[in-house]
C-alpha positions in Angstrom: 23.8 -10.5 -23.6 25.1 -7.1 -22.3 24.5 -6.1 -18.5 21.8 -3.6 -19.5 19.9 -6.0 -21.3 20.1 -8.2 -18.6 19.4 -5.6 -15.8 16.3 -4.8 -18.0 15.1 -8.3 -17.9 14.5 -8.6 -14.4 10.8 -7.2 -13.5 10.9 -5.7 -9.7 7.7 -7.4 -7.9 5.3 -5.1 -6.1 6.6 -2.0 -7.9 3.5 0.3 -7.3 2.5 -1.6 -4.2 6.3 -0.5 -2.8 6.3 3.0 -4.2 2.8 3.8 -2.3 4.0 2.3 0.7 7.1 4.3 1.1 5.4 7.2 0.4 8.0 8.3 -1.9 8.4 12.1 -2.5 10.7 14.7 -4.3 13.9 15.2 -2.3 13.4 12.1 -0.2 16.8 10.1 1.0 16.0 6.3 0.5 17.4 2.9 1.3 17.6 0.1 -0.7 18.4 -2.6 1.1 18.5 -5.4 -1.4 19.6 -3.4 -4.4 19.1 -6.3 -7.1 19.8 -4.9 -10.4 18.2 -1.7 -9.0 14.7 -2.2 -10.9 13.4 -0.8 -7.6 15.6 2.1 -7.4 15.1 3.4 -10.4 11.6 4.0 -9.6 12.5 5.3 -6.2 14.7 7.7 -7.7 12.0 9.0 -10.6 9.4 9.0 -7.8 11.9 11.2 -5.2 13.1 13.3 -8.3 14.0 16.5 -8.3 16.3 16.4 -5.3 16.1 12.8 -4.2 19.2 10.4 -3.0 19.3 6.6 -2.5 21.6 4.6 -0.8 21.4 1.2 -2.7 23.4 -2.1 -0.8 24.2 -5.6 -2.0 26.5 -8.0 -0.9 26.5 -9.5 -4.4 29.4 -7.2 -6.4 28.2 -8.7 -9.6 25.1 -7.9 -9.1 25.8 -4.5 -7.6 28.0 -3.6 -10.9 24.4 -4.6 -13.5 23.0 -2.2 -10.8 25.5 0.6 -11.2 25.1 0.0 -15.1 21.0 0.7 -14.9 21.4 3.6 -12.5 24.2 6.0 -14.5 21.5 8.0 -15.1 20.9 8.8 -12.3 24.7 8.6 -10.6 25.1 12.0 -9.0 21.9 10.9 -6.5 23.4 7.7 -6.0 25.5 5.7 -3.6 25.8 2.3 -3.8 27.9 -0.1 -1.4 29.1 -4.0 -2.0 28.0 -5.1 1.7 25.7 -7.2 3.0 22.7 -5.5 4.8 23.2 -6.8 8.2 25.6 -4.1 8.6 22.5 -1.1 7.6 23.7 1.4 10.4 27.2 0.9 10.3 26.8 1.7 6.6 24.9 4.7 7.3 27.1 6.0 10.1 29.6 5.4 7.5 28.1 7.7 5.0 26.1 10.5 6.9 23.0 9.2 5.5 20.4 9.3 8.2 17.8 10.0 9.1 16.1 8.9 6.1 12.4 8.8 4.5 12.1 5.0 3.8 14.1 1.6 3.9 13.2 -1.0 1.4 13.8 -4.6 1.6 13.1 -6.9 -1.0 14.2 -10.6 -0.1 13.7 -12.6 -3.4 16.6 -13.2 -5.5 17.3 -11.7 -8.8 16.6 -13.0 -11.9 20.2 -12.4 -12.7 21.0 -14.9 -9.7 18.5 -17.6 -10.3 19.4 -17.9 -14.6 23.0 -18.3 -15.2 24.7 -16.6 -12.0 27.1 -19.9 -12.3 26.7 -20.2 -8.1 23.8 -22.8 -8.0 20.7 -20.9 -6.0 18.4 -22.9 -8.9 18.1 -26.5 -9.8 17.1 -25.4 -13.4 21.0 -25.3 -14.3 23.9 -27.2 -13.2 26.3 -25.6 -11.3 28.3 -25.9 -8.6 26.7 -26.4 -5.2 27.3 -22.7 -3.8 24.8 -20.4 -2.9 26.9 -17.7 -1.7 25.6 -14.2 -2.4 28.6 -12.9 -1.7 32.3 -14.6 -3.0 34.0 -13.4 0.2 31.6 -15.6 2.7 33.4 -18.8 3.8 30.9 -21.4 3.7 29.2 -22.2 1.3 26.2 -24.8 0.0 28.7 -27.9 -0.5 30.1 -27.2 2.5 27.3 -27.9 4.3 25.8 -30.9 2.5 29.1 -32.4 2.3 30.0 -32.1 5.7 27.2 -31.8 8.3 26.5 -34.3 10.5 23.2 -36.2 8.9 20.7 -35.2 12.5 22.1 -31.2 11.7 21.7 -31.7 8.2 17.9 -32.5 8.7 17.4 -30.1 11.3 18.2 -27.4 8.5 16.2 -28.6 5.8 13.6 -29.0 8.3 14.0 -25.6 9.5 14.6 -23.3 6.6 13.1 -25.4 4.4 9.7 -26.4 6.5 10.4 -29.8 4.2 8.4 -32.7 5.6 11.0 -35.9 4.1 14.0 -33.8 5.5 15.4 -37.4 7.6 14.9 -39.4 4.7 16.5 -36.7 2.1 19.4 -36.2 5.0 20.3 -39.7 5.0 20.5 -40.1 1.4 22.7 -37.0 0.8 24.9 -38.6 3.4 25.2 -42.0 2.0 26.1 -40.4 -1.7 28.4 -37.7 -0.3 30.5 -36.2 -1.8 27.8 -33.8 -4.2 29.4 -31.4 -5.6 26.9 -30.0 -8.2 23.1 -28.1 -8.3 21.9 -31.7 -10.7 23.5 -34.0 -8.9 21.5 -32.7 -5.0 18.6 -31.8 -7.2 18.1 -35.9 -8.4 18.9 -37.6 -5.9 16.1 -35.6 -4.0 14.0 -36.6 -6.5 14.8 -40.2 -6.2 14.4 -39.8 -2.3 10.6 -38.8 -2.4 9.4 -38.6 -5.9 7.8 -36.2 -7.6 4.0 -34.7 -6.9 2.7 -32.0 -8.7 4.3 -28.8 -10.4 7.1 -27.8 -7.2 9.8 -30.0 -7.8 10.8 -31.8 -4.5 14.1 -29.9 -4.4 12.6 -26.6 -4.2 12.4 -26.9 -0.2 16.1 -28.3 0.0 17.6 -25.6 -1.7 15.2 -22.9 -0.4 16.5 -24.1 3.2 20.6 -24.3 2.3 20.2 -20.6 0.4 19.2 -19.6 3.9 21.8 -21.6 5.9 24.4 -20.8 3.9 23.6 -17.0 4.0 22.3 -16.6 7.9 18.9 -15.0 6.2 16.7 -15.0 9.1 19.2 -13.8 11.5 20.4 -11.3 9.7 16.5 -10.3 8.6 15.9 -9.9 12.4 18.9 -7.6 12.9 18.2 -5.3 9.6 14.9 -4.7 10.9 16.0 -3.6 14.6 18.4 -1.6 12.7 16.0 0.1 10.2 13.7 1.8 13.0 16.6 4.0 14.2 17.5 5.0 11.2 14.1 6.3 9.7 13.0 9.9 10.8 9.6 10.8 11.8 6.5 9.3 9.4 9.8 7.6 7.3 8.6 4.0 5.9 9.7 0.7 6.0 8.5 -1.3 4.0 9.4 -5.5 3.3 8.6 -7.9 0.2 9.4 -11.5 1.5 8.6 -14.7 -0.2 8.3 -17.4 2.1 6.3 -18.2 5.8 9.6 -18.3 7.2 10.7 -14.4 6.4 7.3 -12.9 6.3 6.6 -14.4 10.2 9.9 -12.4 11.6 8.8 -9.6 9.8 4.9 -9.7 10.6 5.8 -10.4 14.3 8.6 -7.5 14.6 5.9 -4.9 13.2 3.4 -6.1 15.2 5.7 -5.6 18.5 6.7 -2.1 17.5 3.4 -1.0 16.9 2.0 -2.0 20.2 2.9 -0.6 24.0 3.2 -3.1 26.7 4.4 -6.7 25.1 5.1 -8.1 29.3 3.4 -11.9 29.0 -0.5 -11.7 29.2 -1.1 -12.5 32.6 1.5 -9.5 34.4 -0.6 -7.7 36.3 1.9 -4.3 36.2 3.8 -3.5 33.2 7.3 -3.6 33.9 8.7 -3.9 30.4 8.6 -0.5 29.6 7.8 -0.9 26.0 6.8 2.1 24.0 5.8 1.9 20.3 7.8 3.0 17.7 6.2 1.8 14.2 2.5 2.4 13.0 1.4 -0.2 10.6 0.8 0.6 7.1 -1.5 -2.3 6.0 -2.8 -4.4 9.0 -3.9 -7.2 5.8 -0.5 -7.9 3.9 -0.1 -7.1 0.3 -0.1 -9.5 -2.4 0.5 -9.3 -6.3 -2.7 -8.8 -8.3 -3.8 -11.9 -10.8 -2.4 -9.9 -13.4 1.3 -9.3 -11.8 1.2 -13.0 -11.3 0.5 -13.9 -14.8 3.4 -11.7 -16.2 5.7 -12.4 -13.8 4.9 -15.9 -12.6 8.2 -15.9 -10.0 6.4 -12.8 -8.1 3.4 -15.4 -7.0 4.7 -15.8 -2.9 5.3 -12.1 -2.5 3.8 -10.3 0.6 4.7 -6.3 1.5 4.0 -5.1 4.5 4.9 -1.8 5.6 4.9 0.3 8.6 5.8 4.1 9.6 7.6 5.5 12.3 6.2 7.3 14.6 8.3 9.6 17.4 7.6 9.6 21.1 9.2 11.4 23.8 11.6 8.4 24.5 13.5 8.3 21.0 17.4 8.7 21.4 17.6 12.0 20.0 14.6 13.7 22.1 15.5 15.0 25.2 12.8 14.6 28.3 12.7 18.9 28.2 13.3 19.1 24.6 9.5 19.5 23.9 10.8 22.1 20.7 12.8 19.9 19.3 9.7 17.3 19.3 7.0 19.2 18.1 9.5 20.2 15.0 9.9 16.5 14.2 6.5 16.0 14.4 5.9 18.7 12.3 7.9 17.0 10.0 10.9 20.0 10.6 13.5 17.2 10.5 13.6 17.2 7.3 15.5 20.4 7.2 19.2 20.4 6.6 19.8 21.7 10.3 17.8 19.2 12.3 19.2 16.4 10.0 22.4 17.5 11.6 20.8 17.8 14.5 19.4 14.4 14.8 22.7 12.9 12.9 24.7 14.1 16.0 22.2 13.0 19.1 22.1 9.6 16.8 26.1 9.0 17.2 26.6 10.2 20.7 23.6 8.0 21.8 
């Protein structure tokens, strides 16, 4: 199977749902956080044509080089970087691409990772116990099972995981230790609790190493943080998670930035000084239609939710006097080539 093939394979989730929510337009710069094999992307980039850029990042380089492959048509409005997302700003900073119209995040794996990838984030074929998204991280998936102390161990399978057997599965992996492959963690979870249903009882095991072994959740938290800085006035963000764990950080951060005071109900003066910074795009979260689900069975756990920025006389680049320079922005001015430069410079010395 050649790359393109295989980047062709792999249906992006949400596609329409995304492209509304970022409000994508001619000449608009975009992020893609979670690049994938650039399904995503590519629509970005049709939708943002003539004149649009993307900035496409992931920490996977095979992954990133099916991306490249699907994207050579559109090369010359196209940057991608083998990096992990955590490092968003620095990344931007690096390249002089902010302020920008939207930042995408799509959390889910590829198909590309899931059948075949040889690094063991499915059960459905043996391989060793990795789970590294990126072949420069240090720990990885055996490392953990094989040497975590058994109360840790359940605490993360508990955790990430939200598995309800993770003592019993803990102590087990501890007593047959070492396990070096995806079949042999995948049965012996099996044998520990049995099997109820459709899920397999390994899907929460893995589900919670993947994260582990990646920092997910911490590094979801700093992306987002990251992200509102880096979007202009009205620009989108918009997030596709696929489990409780990743769409409660992101529900929760939106929630915060789109509200004022956040002091502990009870203060009787505001003292935290709070001012919002996002508007929320869709207050109910966004799920695939019955017949996205049907064609695309894996896309079933997606939620999007998405919120715009909005600019108040507080941001880092708007001056207390500056009212000009506000009313531009609002006016949606930024988007001109001299008060990108603008903003790009009050950004850095802020």
């Amino acid at each position: 199977m050649t790359k393109n093939r295989s980047a062709s394979s792999h249906t992006p989730v949400l596609l329409s749902e995304a492209l509304r929510a970022l409000a994508v337009q001619p000449g608009g710069r975009y992020v893609d956080c979670t690049l994938g094999s650039g399904g995503h992307a590519a629509a970005i980039l049709d939708h943002s044509s003539p004149g649009g850029q993307l900035l496409g990042i992931d920490a996977d380089p095979f992954i990133l080089e099916i991306a490249r492959e699907r994207l050579q048509h559109y090369k010359e409005s196209t940057l991608l970087v083998n990096d992990n997302f955590v490092n968003l700003q620095s990344i931007c900073i690096k390249y002089d691409f902010f302020p920008v119209h939207g930042i995408l995040l799509d959390l889910g794996l590829s198909s590309l990772q899931l059948n075949g990838s040889g690094r063991g984030f499915s059960f459905q074929h043996d391989a060793p116990l990795d789970m590294r998204f990126s072949p420069d991280q240090k720990v990885s998936a055996a490392d953990i099972v094989n040497s975590t102390p058994e109360a840790r161990l359940a605490n993360i399978i508990r955790t990430y995981g939200e598995e309800g057997h993770s003592n019993r599965i803990a102590h087990n992996i501890v007593q047959e230790r070492p396990i070096r492959t995806t079949r042999q963690l995948a049965e012996l979870i099996e044998k520990s609790i049995g099997r109820r249903g459709r899920i397999h009882p390994a899907t929460k095991t893995f589900q919670a190493l993947r994260i582990a072994v990646n920092h997910e959740l911490e590094y979801l938290e700093s992306v987002l943080r990251q992200a509102v800085d880096l979007l202009g006035y009205e620009g989108r963000l918009v997030v596709i998670s696929y489990h409780s764990l990743e769409d409660r950080i992101v529900k929760q951060f939106m929630q915060k930035e789109a509200r004022g005071c956040i002091c502990p109900p009870g203060t009787p003066t505001c003292i935290c000084g709070h001012t919002p910074r996002l508007r929320l795009i869709n207050k109910k979260v966004i799920i695939p239609t019955e017949t996205e689900i049907d064609a695309n069975p894996r896309s079933r756990s997606a939620k999007l939710r998405a919120a715009e920025r909005i600019t108040t006389q507080g941001d880092c680049y708007v001056t207390t006097d500056d009212h000009a320079f506000l009313t531009i922005a609002k006016s949606k001015g930024w988007r001109r080539p001299a008060l990108l430069e603008k903003i790009r410079i009050a950004f850095l010395a802020a």
